[in-house]
N, C-alpha and C positions, 0 to 999 in steps of 0.2 A: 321355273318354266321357261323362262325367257334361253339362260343359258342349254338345256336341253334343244330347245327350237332353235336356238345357234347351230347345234352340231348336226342337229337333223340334219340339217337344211345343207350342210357342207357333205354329208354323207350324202342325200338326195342328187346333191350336183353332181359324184359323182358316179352314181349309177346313173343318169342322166344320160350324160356323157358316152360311157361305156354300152349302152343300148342302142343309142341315135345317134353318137358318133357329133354329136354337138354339143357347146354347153345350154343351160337354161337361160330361157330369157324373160325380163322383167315381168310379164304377165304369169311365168309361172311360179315363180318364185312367190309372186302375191298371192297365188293360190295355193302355193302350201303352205305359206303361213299362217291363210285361213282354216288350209285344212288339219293342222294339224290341235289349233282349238277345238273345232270338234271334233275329235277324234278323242281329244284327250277329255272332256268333259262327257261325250257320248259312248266311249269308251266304257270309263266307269260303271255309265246309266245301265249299259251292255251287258254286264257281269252283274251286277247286284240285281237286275230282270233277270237274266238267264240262272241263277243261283234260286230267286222266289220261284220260278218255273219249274224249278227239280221240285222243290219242297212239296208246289203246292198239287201238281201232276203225283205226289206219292202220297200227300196225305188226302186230298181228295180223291183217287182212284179214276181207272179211264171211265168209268160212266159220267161223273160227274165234271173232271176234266173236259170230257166230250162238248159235257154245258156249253162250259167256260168256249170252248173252242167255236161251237155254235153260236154265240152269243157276239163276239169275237166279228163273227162272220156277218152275221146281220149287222150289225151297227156297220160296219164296213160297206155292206151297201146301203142304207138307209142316208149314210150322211154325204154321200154321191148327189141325190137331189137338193140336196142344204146345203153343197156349197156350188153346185152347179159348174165345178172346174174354175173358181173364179181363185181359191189358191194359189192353183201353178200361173194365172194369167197375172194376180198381183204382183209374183216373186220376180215374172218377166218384165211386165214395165216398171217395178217400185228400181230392177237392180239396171235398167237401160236411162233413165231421167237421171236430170242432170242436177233439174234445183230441188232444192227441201219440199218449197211449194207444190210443183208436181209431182214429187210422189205423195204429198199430202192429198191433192185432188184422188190420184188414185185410189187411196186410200177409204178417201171420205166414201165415193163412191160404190163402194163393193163392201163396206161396212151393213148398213141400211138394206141391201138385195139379201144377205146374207143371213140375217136377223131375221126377215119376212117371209122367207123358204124356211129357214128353222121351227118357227112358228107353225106356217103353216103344214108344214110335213107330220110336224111332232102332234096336232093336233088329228090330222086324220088316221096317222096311225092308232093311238087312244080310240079315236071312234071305230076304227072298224078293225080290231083286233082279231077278233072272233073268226071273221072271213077270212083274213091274209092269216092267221094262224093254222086254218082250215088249209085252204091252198097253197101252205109250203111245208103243210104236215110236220107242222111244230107243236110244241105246248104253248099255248099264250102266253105264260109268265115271261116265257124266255123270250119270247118278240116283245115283251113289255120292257123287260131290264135290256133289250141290244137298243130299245126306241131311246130309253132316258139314255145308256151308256152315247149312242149316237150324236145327243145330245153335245155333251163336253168336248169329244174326239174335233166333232167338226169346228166347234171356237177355235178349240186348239191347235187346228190344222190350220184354220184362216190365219189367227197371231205368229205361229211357224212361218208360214208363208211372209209376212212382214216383215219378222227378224230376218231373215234369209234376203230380202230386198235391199235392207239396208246394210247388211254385211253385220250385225249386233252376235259375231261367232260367240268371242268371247263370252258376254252373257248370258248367250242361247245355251253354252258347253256347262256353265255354274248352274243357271237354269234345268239342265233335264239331270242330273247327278242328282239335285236335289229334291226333284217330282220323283225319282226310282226310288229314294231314302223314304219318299213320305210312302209311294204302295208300298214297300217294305214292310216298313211299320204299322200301318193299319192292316195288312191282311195278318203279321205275326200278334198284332191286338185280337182280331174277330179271332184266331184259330185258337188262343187259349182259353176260349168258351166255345168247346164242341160243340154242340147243337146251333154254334154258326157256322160249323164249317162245311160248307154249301160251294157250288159254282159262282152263288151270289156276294160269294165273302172276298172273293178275288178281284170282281166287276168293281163291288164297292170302293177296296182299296184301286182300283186303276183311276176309277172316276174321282177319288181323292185326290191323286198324285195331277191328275189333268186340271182338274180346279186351279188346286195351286197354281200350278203353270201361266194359267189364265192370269188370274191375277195378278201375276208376276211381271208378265208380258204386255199387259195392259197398263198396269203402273209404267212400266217403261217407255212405252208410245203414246203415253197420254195427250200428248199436244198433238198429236196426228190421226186421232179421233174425231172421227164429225161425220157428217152428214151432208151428201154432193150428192147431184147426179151426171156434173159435168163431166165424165169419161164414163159414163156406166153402160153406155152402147158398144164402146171399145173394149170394153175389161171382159162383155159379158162377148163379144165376137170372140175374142180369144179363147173365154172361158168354155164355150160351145164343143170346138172340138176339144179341148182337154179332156170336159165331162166325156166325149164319146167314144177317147183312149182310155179313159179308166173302167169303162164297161170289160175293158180286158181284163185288167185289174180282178172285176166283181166276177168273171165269169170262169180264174183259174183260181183267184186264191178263196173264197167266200160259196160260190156257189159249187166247188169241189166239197167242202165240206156238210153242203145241204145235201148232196145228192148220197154222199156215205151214207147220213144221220135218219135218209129215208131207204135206200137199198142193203144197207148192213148194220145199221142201230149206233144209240152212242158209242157202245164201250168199245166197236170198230174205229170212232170218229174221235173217241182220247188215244186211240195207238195210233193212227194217225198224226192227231195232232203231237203226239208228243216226240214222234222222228222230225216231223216238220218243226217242231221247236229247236230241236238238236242240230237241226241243218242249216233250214232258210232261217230259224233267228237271227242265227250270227252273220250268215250271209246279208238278211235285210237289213242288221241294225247298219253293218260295216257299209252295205250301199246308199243307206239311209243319210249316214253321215260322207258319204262322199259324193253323192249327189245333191246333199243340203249345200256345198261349195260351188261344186261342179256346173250346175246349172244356172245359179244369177252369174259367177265369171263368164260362165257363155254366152251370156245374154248380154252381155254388153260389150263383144269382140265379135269377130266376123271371122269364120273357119272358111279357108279354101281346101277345105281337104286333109291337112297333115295332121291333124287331132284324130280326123279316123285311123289312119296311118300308123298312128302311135300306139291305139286301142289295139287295133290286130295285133300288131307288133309284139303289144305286153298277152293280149289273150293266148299268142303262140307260144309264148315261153314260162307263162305260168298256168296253164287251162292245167296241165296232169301236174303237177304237184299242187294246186290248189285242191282238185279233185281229191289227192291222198291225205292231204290235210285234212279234210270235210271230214272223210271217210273214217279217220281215228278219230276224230272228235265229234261225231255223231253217235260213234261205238260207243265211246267212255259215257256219253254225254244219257241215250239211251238207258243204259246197267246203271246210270245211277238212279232212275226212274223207279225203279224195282223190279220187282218180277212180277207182276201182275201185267208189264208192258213187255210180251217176248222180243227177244232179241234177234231178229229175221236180215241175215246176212245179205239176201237180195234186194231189202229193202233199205238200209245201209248204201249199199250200192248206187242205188238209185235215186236215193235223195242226193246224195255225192256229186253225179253225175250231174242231177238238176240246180243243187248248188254254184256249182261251178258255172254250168250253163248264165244263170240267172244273172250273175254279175256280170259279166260280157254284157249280155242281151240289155239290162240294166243302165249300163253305161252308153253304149249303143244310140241306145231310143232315147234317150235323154239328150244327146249329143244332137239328134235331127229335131227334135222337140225344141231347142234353144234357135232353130234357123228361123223362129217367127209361124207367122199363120200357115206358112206353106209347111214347115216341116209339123205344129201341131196336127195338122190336119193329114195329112201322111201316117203319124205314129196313130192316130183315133181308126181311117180306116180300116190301117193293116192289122190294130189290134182288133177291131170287131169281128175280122176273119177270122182272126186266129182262135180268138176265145167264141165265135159259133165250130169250128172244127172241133174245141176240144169239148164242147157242150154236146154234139152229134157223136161224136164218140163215144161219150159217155151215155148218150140215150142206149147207143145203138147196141150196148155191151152191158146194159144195167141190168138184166136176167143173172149176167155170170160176171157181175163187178167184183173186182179184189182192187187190196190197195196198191197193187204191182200197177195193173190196169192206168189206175189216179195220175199214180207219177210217171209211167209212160206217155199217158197222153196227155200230161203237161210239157213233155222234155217235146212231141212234136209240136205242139204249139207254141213252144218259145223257139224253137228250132225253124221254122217257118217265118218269125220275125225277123230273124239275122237274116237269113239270106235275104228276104226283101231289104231291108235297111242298107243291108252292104250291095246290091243291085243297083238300088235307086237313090243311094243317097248324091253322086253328082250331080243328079238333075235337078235335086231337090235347091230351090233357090230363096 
């Protein structure tokens, strides 16, 4: 490893170079060295997920797939209130502090909040089931399994957030290689006894592989566990607007899928999901892992500007060959699904399109996200626009919703945050 991340790195300098016309400097060079841990550990995670994902989208079929993807979606917002954005505000002050000590305050701090939102979330969910099953026109079981599923996700996302403060690449990169080995394994356990193979068989294996994790990563921060409230005014200020940017979040990727699941049924909302596994998978793991770097180095440097400079710079010369990359590997990726998932060429296209989008816009808002409370609070408003535009769209078109519809009016509402973002990011201080 070491010798490959030698020559990366000498390869890296000199496309560098050859793009900006400068060479690299110390700050980046430390971040591809972080980044190239995960990349290499998340990487792996990447393929052995996106590999279960062919198997289990053909042996489950889009109905039950649909589940899985419904399931997927709730827990995704459910665990929005159970961490309260206090995630992304950890990764900012654990990766800007300077001693061990404070980032253990931090820590302590947003431990305890996080625990007692978990609880109580998780409890009223259980109790009124019935009702929010009712008014999101679900089946209960499946708001029961995204409530437990929401469960693990959100530990997991809090200890994530930790590792990422302290810079623990390495670890985190051994760490999720081996959480994808364990869903692997237990969902190819539950599928050699048919009568488990359900949506629930896949939920099970994810909530396995996140356990572990947990575990993992809590063994490793073990002395940076406790219990403060000495920063938890500040953690949860920050965490405030984070929570009200990720409403974006909930309102393109989660609540696109509720809205299929009720104007066009599951087995619309497995072909769905199973282009958007094809596309935004790889698109989010690979932003997953480069925002897992991207974001604490930012956080503890001060951009005047030439980081956007450089985004534009890379998004103008690779936005369309990214896009034809998506585009064959959405195709291949789809056909291996089977044929119960038709292969619709405009839809292809269009995930493509949004792919490629997605990583810009991704980088982006991540980039004004690192300027502190001012840019948090920027990326929270301008996302709550964006994802009511694309929620009004979708009302206003749900009589005659198709899945063309979905992805178009995701590509204007992520297309609506760049221009704002590249508008107003020099004001942004």
């Amino acid at each position: 490893m070491a010798v490959f991340q030698e020559k990366a790195m000498v390869f890296a300098g000199k496309i560098h170079l050859r793009i900006f016309g400068y060479e690299m400097g110390e700050e980046m060079r430390k971040f591809l060295g972080h980044l190239s841990w995960s990349f290499f550990g998340g990487g792996i995670a990447a393929g052995i997920l996106l590999g279960l994902n062919i198997l289990a989208g053909r042996w489950l079929g889009p109905e039950e797939y649909g589940k899985y993807g419904l399931v997927i979606a709730i827990g995704s917002i459910l665990v929005i209130p159970m961490t309260l954005g206090i995630d992304t505000a950890l990764t900012f002050y654990v990766s800007r502090d300077v001693s061990d000590s404070e980032k253990n305050e931090n820590i302590h701090s947003s431990l305890w909040v996080i625990g007692l939102f978990i609880i109580a979330e998780a409890s009223a969910v259980f109790l009124f089931s019935e009702q929010i099953s009712s008014l999101l026109d679900i089946v209960e079981s499946v708001l029961i399994v995204g409530a437990i599923f929401s469960i693990f996700l959100a530990i997991r996302n809090m200890f994530d957030a930790v590792t990422r403060g302290f810079h623990f690449f390495k670890y985190q990169s051994i760490i999720r290689t081996i959480e994808a080995l364990v869903i692997f394994s237990v969902f190819i356990s539950l599928a050699w006894k048919q009568e488990l193979l359900t949506f629930k068989s896949y939920i099970i294996a994810m909530s396995a592989g996140y356990i572990f994790s947990n575990i993992a990563i809590a063994f490793k921060i073990r002395g940076s566990i406790g219990i403060s409230t000495t920063h938890t005014k500040k953690i949860m200020s920050y965490g405030s607007f984070a929570i009200l940017g990720s409403l974006f979040g909930v309102m393109t990727n989660s609540l696109d899928k509720i809205f299929i699941n009720t104007y066009m049924g599951p087995e619309q909302l497995g072909i769905y999901t199973a282009y958007s596994t094809a596309s935004l998978l790889l698109v989010g793991q690979m932003m997953t892992l480069f925002i897992n770097v991207f974001f604490p180095t930012l956080s503890s440097i001060n951009d005047s500007g030439l980081i956007l400079k450089k985004i534009n710079k890379l998004a103008g010369i690779f936005f369309v060959p990214t896009m034809l990359g998506l585009t064959i590997a959405t195709w291949l990726i789809v056909s291996l699904f089977g044929e119960k998932y038709s292969l619709d060429w405009l839809l292809v296209i269009e995930f493509s399109f949004l792919g490629a989008l997605t990583m810009y816009f991704t980088a982006l808002w991540w980039l004004i996200a690192s300027k502190g409370r001012t840019g948090i609070r920027f990326t929270s408003f301008n996302g709550i626009i964006s994802g009511v535009i694309f929620c009004l769209l979708m009302f206003i078109f749900s009589s005659n919703l198709s899945l063309y519809h979905v992805v178009l009016f995701l590509i204007i509402s992520i297309f609506y945050n760049i221009v704002r973002g590249n508008l107003c990011y020099a004001r942004i201080k």
